[in-house]
N, C-alpha and C positions, 0 to 999 in steps of 0.2 A: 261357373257363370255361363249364359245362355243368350245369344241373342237373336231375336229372331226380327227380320226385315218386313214391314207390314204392308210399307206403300213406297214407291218411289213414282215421283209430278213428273209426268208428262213431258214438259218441256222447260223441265232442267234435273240437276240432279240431287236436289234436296233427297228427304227420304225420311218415314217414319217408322220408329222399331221399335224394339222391348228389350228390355237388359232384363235379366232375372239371377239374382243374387240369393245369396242366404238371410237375408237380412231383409227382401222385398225385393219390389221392381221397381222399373225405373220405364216411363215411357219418354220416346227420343223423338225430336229432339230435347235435351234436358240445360239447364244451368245449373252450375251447382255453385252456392252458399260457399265461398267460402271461412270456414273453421282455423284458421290459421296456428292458435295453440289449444284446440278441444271445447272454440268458442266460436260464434260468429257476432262480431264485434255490435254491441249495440242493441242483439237482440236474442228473448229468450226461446226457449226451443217448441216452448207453447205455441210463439207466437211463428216459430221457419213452420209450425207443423198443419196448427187452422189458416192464419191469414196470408202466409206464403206461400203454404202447401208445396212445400220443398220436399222432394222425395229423395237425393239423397244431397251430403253438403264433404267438405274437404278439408282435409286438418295436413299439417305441412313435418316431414320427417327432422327436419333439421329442427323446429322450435320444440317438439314435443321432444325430442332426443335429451336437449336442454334444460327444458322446464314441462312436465314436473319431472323426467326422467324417466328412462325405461323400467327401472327398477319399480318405481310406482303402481304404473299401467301395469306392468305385470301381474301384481300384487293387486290390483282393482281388477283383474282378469280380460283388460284389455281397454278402449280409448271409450265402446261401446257402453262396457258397465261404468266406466267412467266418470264420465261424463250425462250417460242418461239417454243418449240418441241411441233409437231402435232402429231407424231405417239404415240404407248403405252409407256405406261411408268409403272414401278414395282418400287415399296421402300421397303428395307428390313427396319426389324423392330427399328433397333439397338440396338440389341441382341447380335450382335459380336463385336460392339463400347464398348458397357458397359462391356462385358468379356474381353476387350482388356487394360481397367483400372484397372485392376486386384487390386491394390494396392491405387483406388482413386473412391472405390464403396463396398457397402454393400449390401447382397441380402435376404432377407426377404419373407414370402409368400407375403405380401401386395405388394413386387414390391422391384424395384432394384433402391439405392440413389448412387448417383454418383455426383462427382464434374468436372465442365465444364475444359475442357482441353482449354479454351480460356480464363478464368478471374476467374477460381477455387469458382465459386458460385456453390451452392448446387441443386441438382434436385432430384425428384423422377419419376421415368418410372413407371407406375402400366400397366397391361394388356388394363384395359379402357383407361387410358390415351395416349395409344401406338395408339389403332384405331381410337380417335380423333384427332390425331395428322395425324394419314396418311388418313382418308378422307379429311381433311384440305385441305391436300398434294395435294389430287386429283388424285393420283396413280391408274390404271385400274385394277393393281394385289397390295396387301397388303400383310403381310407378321403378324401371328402372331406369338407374342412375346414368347422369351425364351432364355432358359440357354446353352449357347454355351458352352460345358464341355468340359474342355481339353483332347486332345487325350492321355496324360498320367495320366489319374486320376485312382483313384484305385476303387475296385466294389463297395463300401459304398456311396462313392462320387458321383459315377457317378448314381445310383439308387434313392439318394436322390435326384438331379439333373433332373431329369428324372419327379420323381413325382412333383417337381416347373414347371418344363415345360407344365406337362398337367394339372394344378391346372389351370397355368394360361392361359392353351389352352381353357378350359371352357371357362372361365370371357372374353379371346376375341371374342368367336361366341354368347355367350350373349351380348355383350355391341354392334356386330358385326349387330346382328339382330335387337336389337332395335332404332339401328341407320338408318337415309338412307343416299345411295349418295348425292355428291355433283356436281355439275359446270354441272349438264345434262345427265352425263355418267353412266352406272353401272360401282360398284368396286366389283371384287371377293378377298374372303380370303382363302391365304393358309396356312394350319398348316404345320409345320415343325417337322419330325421324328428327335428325337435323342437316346441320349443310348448309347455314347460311342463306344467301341469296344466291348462290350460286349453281346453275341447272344443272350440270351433271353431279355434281356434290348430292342434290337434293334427290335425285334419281338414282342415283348409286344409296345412299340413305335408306332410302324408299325399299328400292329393291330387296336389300339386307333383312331391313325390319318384317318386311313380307315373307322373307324366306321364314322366320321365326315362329308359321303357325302359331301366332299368341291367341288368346282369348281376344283379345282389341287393342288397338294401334296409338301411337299418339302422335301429334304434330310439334315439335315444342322449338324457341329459337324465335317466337315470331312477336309482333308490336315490342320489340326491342329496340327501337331507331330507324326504319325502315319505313317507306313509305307506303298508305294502306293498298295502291291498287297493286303493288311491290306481293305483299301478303296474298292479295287472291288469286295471284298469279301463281306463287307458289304451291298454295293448297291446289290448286287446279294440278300442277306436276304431280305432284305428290298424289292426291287422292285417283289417278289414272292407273297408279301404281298397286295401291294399297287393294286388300280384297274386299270385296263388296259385300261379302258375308258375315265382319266383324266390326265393330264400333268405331269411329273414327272421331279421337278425343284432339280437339284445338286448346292448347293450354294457356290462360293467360290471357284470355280475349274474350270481350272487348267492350264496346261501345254497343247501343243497341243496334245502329246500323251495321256495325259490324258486324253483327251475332246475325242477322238477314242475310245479308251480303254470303258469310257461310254454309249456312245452312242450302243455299241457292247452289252453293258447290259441291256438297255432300259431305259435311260436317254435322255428329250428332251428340255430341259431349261439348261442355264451355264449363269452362272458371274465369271469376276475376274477382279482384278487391274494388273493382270501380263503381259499382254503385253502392257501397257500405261505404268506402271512403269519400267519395263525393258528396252523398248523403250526409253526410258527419260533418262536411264543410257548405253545406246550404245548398245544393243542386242537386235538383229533382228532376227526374227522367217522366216525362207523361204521356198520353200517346197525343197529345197534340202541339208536344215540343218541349225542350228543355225548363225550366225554373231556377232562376239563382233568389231563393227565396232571400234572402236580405236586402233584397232590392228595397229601395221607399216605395215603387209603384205597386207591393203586394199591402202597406200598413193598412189600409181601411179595406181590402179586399176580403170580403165574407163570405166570399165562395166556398166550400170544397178543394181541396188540393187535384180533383178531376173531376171533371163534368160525369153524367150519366153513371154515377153511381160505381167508375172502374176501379177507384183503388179503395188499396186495401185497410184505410182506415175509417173509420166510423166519419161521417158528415160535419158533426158534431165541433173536426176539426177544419177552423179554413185556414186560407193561407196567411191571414194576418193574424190569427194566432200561436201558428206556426212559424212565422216572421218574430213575433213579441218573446217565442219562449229561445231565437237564436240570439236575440238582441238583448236578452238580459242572461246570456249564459245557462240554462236551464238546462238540465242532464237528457231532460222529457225528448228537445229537440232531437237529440243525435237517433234516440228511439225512434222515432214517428216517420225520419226522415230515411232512417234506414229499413226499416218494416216496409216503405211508401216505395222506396227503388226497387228490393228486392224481388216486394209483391209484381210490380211492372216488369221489372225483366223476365220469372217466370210465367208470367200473363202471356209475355209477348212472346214466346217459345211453345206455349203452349195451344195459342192462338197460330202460329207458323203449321203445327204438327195437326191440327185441326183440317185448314188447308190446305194440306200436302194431299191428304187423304178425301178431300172433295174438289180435288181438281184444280183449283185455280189459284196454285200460291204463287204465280208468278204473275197475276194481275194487282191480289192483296198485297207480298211483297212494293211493288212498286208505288200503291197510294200511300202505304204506312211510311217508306223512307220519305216524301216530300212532308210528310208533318213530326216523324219525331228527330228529325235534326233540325226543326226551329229553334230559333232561342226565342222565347215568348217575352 
C-alpha cells in the first residue's frame, strides 16, 4: 500500500491524499460503506459502485469469522471473490464486536473468549488468531486487534486496557510478519491508538503506534460515551503524534458534522453504520439539514428528497413517496433511504477534499456545518 499526501489547507490541518492498493485507489479524504457481514445493508453493489461511487467499503472480522466462516471465504478465494466487490476493502478486527458483549466475553492477556451471539458457542480471538482470520478475509487494509475501552472508564482501567492493547499490538506485527498475503494482493496493518480520554494514555498510545512504521495508523476508543468536543480534542493529541506521511483512519465516526470537524484536524479515513442505520429508520442527512421522513409535514411534499439535483436518487422520487413507501412497510424504503445517506456522506467528503485542494475549506467547512445540522 502507498500513500501519498497531495495537499494540506493552509490554515488548518485537513489534508488530501491517495491510498493505492491492489485492488485500486482510494482518494482522501474517504468514507467507507460499511459491509458489516460481506454486505452493506440495504444496498447493492451496483448501486455503492455508480450512485455512491464508494471506492472502497468494510466488512467486520468477528461476524465474517462467524457467518459464513473462514473455511468458506477460503474456499471462494477470499471476502473479494466472494462477494463480488472489486474495489479495496478494510476489516476491522472485532475489537469493538467483542467490547460490545460486555456481559458474554472474558479478556485475558492470551486473548479475549466470547460466546457467539448466533448459537452462544464459545470462541477465543487471540492477536494471531485475529490476522489469520483477516488475511483469510483477504482484506487490503487489516486492522490489529484490541480493547475498545469505554469512554467512561476510570484511569486504572483504562491504563491497564491500554497495556492489553499493545501487548497485543506486538503479537499482531509478529504473527503479521511472519505471515504472507493472500489471493495475489499485498495486505497492510494498521495498529490502533487508544487511551481513553486520558492525555498521557493517549500520548503514550500515540507514540508506541508511531513507533510501529505501519503502512497507516488508526484512532479507535472514540464516540463511545464521551463527549464530541471530548473527541476533537483527542484527535488533535493524537494526530501531533502520529506521522504525517501515513493515513490517519478515525474508526467509528460519525455524524456529518463530525466527519468536517475531523477532517479540519487531519483525519483521512471514517466508517460508521450511522447513516445505513438511520437511513433504515426514516432520517435522512441533506446538505440543507436533517429529514425524519415520516414526519406528516413530508405526506403531500412532491419535491425531490434534495434540491438542485444533489442526491443520489432519480427526481422521480419525492419525499412523500418516500414517506408513503416507510408508512406502509415497503422494503423499497430502507433502499432509497440508504442509497440517499450514503450517496450524501460520500458527496460531502468528497466535496471537503475538493476544498482542501482550492484553498478555502475552512470557509466551506464553516457554511456547510450551520445547515447540515438543521433538523428541517
Amino acid at each position: 500500500m502507498n500513500f501519498q499526501l497531495q495537499h494540506t489547507d493552509k490554515q488548518s490541518n485537513a489534508r488530501a491524499g491517495l491510498i493505492t492498493t491492489g485492488h485500486g485507489t482510494i482518494e482522501t479524504p474517504v468514507f467507507m460503506p460499511v459491509g458489516t457481514q460481506g454486505a452493506v445493508k440495504a444496498v447493492h453493489f451496483s448501486e455503492l459502485k455508480t450512485d455512491i461511487k464508494a471506492e472502497i467499503i468494510l466488512g467486520n472480522t468477528y461476524h465474517l469469522y462467524l457467518r459464513p466462516g473462514i473455511e468458506i471465504l477460503e474456499q471462494a478465494g477470499g471476502l473479494h471473490r466472494f462477494n463480488g466487490w472489486n474495489r479495496p476493502l478494510l476489516t476491522d478486527s472485532g475489537g469493538f464486536q467483542v467490547f460490545s458483549l460486555a456481559e458474554n466475553r472474558k479478556l485475558r492477556e492470551e486473548g479475549a473468549e466470547f460466546r457467539s451471539h448466533i448459537d452462544g458457542s464459545k470462541h477465543l480471538f487471540t492477536p494471531e488468531k485475529v490476522i489469520d482470520i483477516q488475511r483469510s478475509i483477504g482484506a487490503d487494509i487489516i486492522m490489529a486487534f484490541d480493547e475498545c475501552t469505554p469512554g467512561d472508564a476510570d484511569y486504572n482501567y483504562a491504563r491497564q486496557s491500554l497495556a492489553l492493547t499493545e501487548c497485543w499490538l506486538d503479537r499482531c506485527i509478529r504473527r503479521f510478519n511472519e505471515t504472507e498475503d493472500k489471493y495475489g494482493c499485498t495486505q497492510s496493518l494498521f495498529p490502533i491508538v487508544q487511551g481513553c480520554v486520558y492525555p498521557d494514555l493517549r500520548q503514550k498510545a500515540a507514540e508506541n503506534v508511531a513507533s510501529k512504521n505501519a503502512d497507516g495508523n488508526a484512532i479507535g476508543g472514540l464516540a463511545v460515551g464521551e463527549p464530541a468536543e471530548k473527541m476533537y480534542e483527542i484527535i488533535e493529541w493524537v494526530n501531533a503524534i502520529l506521522p504525517k506521511d501515513k493515513p490517519r483512519y478515525l474508526m467509528g465516526v460519525g455524524t456529518p458534522a463530525n466527519l468536517l470537524e475531523c477532517i479540519e484536524r487531519g483525519i483521512d479515513m471514517f466508517d460508521c453504520i450511522l447513516p445505513t442505520r438511520n437511513g433504515r429508520n426514516g432520517q435522512l442527512f441533506t446538505g440543507e439539514g436533517i429529514i425524519n421522513i415520516r414526519n406528516k409535514k413530508w405526506e403531500n411534499d412532491f419535491s425531490p428528497l434534495e434540491e438542485n439535483g444533489a442526491s443520489a436518487i432519480d427526481h422521480s422520487c419525492s419525499k412523500a413517496y418516500l414517506r408513503h413507501l416507510f408508512m406502509a412497510d415497503e422494503l423499497l424504503a430502507l433502499q432509497i433511504a440508504s442509497v440517499h445517506n450514503l450517496a450524501f456522506y460520500l458527496r460531502l467528503v468528497k466535496d471537503a477534499r475538493q476544498h482542501i485542494i482550492a484553498g478555502d475549506f475552512t470557509s466551506w467547512k464553516a457554511s456547510m456545518l450551520s445547515r447540515i445540522q438543521n433538523r428541517i
